[in-house]
C-alpha positions as CSV (number, residue, x, y, z in Angstrom):
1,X,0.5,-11.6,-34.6
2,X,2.9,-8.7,-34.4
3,X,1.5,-7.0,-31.3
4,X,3.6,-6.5,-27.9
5,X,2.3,-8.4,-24.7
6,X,0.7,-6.3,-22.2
7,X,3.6,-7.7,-19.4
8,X,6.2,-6.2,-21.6
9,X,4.5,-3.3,-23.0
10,X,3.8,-2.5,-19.0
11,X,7.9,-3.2,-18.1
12,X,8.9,-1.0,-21.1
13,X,7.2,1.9,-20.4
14,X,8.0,1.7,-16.6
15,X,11.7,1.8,-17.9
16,X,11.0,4.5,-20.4
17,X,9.4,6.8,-17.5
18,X,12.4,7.7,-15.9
19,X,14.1,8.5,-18.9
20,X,11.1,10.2,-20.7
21,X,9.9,12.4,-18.3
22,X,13.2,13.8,-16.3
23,X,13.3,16.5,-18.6
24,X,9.6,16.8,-20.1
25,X,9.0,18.1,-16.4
26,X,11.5,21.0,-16.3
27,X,8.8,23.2,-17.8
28,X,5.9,21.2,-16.1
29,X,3.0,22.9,-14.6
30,X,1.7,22.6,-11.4
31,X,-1.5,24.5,-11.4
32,X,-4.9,23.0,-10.6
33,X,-6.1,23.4,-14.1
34,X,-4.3,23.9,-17.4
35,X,-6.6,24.6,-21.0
36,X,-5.7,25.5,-24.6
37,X,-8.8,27.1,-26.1
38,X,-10.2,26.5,-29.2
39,X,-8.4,28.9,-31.5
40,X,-5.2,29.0,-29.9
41,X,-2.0,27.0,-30.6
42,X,1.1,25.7,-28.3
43,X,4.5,25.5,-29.9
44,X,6.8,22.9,-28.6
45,X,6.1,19.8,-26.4
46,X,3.7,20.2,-23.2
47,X,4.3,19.1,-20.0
48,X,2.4,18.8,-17.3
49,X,1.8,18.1,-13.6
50,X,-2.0,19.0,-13.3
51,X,-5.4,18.7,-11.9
52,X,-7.1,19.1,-15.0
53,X,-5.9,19.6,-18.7
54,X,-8.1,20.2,-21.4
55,X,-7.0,20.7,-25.3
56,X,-9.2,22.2,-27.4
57,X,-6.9,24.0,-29.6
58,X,-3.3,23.0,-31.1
59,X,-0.8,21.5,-29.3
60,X,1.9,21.4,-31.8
61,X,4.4,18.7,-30.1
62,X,4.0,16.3,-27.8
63,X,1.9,16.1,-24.9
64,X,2.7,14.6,-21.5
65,X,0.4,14.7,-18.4
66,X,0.0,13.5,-14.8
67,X,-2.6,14.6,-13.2
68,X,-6.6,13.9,-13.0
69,X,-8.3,14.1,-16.1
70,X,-7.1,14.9,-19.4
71,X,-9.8,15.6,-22.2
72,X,-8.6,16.0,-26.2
73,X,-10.8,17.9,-28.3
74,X,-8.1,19.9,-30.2
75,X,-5.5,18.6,-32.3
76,X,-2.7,17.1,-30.9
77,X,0.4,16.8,-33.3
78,X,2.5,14.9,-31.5
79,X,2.4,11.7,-29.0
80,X,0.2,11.8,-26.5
81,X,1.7,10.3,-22.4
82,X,-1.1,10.1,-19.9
83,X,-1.5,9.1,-16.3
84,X,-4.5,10.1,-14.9
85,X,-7.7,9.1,-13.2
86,X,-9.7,9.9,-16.5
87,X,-8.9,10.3,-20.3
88,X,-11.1,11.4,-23.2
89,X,-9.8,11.5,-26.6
90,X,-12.6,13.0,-28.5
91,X,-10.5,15.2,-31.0
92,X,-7.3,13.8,-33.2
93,X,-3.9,12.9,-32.1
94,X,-1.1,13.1,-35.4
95,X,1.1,10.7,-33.7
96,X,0.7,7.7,-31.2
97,X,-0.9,8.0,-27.9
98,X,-0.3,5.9,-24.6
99,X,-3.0,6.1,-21.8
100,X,-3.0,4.8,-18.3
101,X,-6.2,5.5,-16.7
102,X,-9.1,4.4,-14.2
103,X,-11.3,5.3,-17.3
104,X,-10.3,5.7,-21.1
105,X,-13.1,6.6,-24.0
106,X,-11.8,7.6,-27.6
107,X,-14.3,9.0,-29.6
108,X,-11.8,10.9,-32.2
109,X,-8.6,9.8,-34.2
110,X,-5.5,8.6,-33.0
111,X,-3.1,8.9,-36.5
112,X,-0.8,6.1,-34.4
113,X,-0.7,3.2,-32.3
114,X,-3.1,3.4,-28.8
115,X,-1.9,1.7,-25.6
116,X,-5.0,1.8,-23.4
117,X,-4.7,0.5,-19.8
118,X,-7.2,0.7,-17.3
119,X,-10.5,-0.5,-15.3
120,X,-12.7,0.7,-18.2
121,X,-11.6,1.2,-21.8
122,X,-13.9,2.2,-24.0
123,X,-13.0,2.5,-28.3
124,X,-16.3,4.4,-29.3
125,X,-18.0,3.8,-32.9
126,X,-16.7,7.3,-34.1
127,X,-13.1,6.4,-33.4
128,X,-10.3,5.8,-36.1
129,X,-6.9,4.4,-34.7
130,X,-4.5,4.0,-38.2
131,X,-2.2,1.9,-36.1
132,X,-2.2,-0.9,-33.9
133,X,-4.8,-0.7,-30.7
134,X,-3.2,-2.6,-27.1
135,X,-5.7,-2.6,-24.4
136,X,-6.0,-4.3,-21.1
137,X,-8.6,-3.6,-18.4
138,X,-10.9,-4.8,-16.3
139,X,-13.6,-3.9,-19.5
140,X,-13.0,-3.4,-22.9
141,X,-15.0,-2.4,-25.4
142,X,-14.3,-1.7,-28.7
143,X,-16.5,-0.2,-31.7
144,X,-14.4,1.6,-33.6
145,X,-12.2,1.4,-36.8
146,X,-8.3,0.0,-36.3
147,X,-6.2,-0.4,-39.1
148,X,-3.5,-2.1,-37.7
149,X,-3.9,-5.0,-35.1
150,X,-5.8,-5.6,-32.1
151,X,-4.0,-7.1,-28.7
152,X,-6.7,-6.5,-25.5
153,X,-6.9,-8.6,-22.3
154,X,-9.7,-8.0,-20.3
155,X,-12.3,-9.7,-17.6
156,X,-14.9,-9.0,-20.2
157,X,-14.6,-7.3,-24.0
158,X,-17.2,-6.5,-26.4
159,X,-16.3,-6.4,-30.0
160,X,-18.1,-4.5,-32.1
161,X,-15.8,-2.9,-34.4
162,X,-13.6,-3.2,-37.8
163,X,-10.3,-4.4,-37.8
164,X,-7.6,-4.5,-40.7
165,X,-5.3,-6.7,-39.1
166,X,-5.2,-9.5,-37.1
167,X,-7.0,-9.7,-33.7
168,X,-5.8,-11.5,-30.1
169,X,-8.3,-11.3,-27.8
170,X,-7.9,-12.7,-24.0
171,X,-11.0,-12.6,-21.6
172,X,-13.0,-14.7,-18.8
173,X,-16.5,-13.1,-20.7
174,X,-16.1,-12.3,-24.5
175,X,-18.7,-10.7,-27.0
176,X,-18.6,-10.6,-30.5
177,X,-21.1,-8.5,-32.1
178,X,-22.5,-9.8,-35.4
179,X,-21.6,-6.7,-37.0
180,X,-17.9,-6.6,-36.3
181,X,-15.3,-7.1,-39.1
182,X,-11.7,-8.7,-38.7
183,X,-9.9,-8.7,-42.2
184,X,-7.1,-11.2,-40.7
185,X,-6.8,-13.7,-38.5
186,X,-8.9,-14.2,-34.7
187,X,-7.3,-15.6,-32.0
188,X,-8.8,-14.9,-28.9
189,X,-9.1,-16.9,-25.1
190,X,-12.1,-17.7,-23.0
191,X,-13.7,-19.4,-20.9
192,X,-16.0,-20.4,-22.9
193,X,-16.3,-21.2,-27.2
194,X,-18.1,-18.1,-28.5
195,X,-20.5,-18.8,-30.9
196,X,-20.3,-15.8,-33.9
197,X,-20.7,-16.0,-37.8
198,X,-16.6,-16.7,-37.9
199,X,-17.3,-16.8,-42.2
200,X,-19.0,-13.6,-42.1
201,X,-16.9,-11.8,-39.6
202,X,-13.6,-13.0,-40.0
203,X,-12.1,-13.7,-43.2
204,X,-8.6,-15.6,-41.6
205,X,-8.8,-18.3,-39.3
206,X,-10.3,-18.5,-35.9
207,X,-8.1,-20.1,-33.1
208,X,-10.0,-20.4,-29.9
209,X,-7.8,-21.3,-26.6
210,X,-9.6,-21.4,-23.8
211,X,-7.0,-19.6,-21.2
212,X,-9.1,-18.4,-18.4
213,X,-6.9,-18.9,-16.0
214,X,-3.9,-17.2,-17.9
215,X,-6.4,-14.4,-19.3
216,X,-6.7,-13.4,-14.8
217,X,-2.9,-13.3,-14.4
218,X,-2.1,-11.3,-17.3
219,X,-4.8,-8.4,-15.9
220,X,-3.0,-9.1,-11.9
221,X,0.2,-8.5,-13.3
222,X,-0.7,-5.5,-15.8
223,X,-3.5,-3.3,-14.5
224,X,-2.8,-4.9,-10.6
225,X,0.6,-4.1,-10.5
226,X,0.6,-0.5,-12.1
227,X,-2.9,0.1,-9.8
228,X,-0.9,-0.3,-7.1
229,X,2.4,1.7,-8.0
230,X,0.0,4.8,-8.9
231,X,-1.5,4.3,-5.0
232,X,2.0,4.1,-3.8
233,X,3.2,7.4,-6.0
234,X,0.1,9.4,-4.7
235,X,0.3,8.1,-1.0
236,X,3.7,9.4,-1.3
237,X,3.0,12.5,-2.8
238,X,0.9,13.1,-0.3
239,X,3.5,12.4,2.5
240,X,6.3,14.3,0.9
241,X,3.5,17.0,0.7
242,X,2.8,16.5,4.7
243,X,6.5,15.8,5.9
244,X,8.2,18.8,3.7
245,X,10.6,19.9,6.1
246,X,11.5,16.2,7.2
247,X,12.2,14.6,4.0
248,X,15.3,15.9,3.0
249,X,16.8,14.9,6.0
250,X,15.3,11.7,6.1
251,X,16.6,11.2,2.1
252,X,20.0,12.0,3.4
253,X,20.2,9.3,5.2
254,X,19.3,6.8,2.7
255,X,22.3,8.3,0.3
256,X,24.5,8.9,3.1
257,X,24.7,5.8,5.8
258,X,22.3,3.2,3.4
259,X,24.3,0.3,5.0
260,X,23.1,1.4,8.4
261,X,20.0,2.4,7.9
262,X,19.1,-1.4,6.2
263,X,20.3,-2.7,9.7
264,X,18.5,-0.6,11.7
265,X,15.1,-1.5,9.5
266,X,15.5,-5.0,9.9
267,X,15.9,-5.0,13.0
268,X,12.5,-2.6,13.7
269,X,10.7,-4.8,11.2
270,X,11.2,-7.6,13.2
271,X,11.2,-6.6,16.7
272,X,8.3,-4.0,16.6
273,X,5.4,-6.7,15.8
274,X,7.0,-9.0,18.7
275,X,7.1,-6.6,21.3
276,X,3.4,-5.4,20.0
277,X,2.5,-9.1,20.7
278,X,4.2,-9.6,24.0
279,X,2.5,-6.2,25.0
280,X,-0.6,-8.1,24.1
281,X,0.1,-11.3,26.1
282,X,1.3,-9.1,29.1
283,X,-2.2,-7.4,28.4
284,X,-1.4,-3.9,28.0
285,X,-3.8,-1.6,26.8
286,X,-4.8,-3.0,23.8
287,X,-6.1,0.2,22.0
288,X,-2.3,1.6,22.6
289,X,-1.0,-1.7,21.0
290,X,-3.7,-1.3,18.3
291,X,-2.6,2.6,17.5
292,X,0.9,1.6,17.6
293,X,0.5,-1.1,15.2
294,X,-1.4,0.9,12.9
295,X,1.5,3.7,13.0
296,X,4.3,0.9,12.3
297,X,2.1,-0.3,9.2
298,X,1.8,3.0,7.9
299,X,5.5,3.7,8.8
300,X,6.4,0.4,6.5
301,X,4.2,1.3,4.3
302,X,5.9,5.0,3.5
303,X,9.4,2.9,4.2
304,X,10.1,3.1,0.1
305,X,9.2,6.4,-0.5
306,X,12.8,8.3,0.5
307,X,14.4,4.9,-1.1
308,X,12.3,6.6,-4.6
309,X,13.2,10.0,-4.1
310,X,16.9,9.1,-3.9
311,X,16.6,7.1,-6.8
312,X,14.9,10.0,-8.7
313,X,17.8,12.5,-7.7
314,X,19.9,10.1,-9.2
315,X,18.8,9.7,-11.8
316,X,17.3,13.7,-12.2
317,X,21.5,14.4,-11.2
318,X,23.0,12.2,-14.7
319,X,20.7,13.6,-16.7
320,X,21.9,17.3,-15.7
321,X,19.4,18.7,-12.7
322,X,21.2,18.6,-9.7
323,X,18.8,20.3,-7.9
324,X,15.4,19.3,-8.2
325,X,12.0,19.1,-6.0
326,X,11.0,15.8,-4.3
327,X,7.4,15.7,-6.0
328,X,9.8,15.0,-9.2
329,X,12.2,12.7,-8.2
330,X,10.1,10.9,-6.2
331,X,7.8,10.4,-9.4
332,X,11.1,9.2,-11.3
333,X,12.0,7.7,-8.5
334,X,8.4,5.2,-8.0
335,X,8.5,4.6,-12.1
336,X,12.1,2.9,-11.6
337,X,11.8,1.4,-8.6
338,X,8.5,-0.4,-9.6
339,X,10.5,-1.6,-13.1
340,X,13.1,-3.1,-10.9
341,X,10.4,-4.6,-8.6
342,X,8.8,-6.7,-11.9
343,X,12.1,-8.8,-12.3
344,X,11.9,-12.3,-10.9
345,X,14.5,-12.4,-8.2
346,X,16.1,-9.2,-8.0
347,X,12.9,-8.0,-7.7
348,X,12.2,-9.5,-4.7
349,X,15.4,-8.5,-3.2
350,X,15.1,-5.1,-4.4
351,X,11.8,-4.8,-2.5
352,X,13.0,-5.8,0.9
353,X,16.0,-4.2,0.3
354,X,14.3,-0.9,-0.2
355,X,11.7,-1.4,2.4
356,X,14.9,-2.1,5.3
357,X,16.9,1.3,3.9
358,X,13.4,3.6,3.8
359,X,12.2,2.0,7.2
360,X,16.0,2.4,8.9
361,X,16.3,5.9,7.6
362,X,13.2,7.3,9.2
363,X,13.8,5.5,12.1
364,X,17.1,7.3,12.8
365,X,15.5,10.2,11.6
366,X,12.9,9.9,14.4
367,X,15.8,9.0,17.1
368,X,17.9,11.9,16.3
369,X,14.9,14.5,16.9
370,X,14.2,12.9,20.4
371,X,17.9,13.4,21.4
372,X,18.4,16.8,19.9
373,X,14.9,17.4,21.8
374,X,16.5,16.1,24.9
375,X,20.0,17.7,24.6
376,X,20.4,21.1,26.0
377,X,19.8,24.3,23.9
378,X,18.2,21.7,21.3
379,X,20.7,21.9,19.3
380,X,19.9,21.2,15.2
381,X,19.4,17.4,13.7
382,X,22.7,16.2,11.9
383,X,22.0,15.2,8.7
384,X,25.0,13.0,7.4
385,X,26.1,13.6,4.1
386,X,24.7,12.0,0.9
387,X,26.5,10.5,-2.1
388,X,23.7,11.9,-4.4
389,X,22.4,15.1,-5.1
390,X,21.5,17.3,-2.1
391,X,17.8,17.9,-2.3
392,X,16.0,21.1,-1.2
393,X,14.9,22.2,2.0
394,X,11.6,22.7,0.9
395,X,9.6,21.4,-2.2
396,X,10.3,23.8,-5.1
397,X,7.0,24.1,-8.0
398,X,8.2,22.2,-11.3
């Protein structure tokens, strides 16, 4: 079978994202809804950071969103990039399309390949994919047409539809419909032997393996892994979004004194929860130690977010923008880091490494302010100086 496995598929495009979308967002929008009527036609390839987008006319080029939902009932004549919360492709996409999602349903064409990841994937009986169809998702059903091959992994996948390649399915529940068609060969993994007409639906061979156990650490590492790096991009959003006059500063110090501020976080990560568990023992007021712990988790749980905007800078600075808003970089930023975080060993290293620097950084962050507090006049924070691009004072729109 010629298709990609989800694992690598997953890696690739976390590499690619960096890359990809450092300058698609130049001309990003950031407004709460973006629509092309019917009738009406967009020259050049689309970016955009949005609430909503909705195509019903021509987007002539490609088309690249991150936002909420993203519905296609236009023509799209290009490749189609999406990370939202939903994605309905009811109209035609010229070229391939790649959609990470909570929910995906096609109902239209996709003149391309489809990579479909997310809790709920839906391939309706109108759809037409000419190339090769990738899914993966906690449920996957597919009813349409695919010409090429068919590579899902899922908890449960109902078949339904007509393939003219060969098929790989991997799932703890599987379904084969008596009127799906597979012109080449079946291979798919289950729990249990699925009982089908395999002479009048499949007209290769049929290779059943039962890989249950394989079938739930293929969905952990695909849709579990990028489930959580979407949380950890819009948690961070959200704090760059809260903390906007803070995080340059607090980036600063992860470019400028990294060294130092790794020390310092290892030495809070392991000295806050002791002294929260003395407090305990001493019995100190337990809802204080309780609050406290709950800020230090949070505080942790931030700790990589500065590390991901000064990789985004970066990264943004090599391919040309030196100056560039945090929502961006930290966006680049999350996509590499989470790439880096996916290979065995250095992986590992990279995430404690990352999680010492972010955690020292706002730490001395936090110090500085309650000594320029204390000092008399208050006189301003120092910010030491940073190897990488200086960031903005204050977020800038894309």
């Amino acid at each position: 079978m010629s298709g990609v496995p989800f694992k690598a598929t997953i890696v690739r495009f976390m590499v690619m994202l960096p890359l990809l979308a450092a300058p698609a967002f130049t001309h990003a929008s950031a407004d709460d809804h973006y629509e092309l009527a019917a009738g009406e036609i967009n020259e050049g390839d689309l970016y955009l950071f949005s609430g909503g987008v909705r195509i019903d006319g021509e987007q002539d080029g490609d088309l690249w969103v991150f936002g909420k939902t993203l519905e296609i009932s236009g023509v799209v004549k290009g490749e189609v990039y999406a990370w939202t919360q939903s994605a309905v492709v009811g109209g035609e996409v010229q070229e391939a399309a790649h959609l990470f999602a909570q929910t995906i349903r096609v109902t239209g064409t996709v003149n391309g390949d489809l990579l479909a990841v997310g809790q709920t994937v839906e391939i309706g009986p109108e759809a037409r994919i000419t190339g090769s169809l990738q899914a993966c998702g906690a449920d996957v059903t597919i009813e349409g047409t695919i010409e090429g091959d068919i590579d899902a992994t899922a908890g449960m996948i109902v078949m339904r539809g007509a393939a003219n390649g060969d098929v790989e399915l991997e799932s703890e529940t599987l379904e084969i419909d008596p009127g799906a068609r597979i012109k080449g060969d079946l291979v798919y993994g289950s729990r249990n032997e699925v009982e089908f007409d395999e002479e009048t639906i499949v007209d290769g061979t049929v290779d059943w393996d039962p890989s249950g156990d394989k079938v739930k650490a293929d969905v952990d590492l695909g849709v579990g892994r990028l489930t959580r790096m979407i949380i950890a991009l819009l948690v961070g959003l959200a704090a760059v979004a809260i903390f906007s006059k803070q995080t340059p500063a607090i980036v600063a110090r992860v470019g400028g004194d990294g060294l130092r501020s790794a020390g310092i976080g290892f030495i809070t990560f392991v000295v806050v929860p002791v002294a929260g568990l003395l407090a305990c023992i001493l019995i100190v007021t337990i809802p204080l130690v309780f609050i406290a712990g709950l800020v230090f988790a949070l505080l942790v749980y931030l700790a990589k977010v500065p590390v991901a905007i000064w990789i985004g800078q970066l990264i943004l600075a090599r391919l040309g923008r030196s100056q560039s808003a945090p929502y961006l970089s930290l966006l680049i930023g999350i996509a590499a880091l989470y790439a880096v975080f996916l290979i065995p060993y250095i992986g590992k290293l990279a995430w404690w490494a990352s999680l010492f620097v972010g955690l020292g950084a706002i730490v001395l962050y936090i110090s500085d302010l309650r000594q320029q507090r204390r000092s008399p006049g208050g006189a301003a924070v120092v910010t030491p100086p940073s190897p990488g691009p200086t960031p903005s004072p204050t977020p800038q729109p894309f």
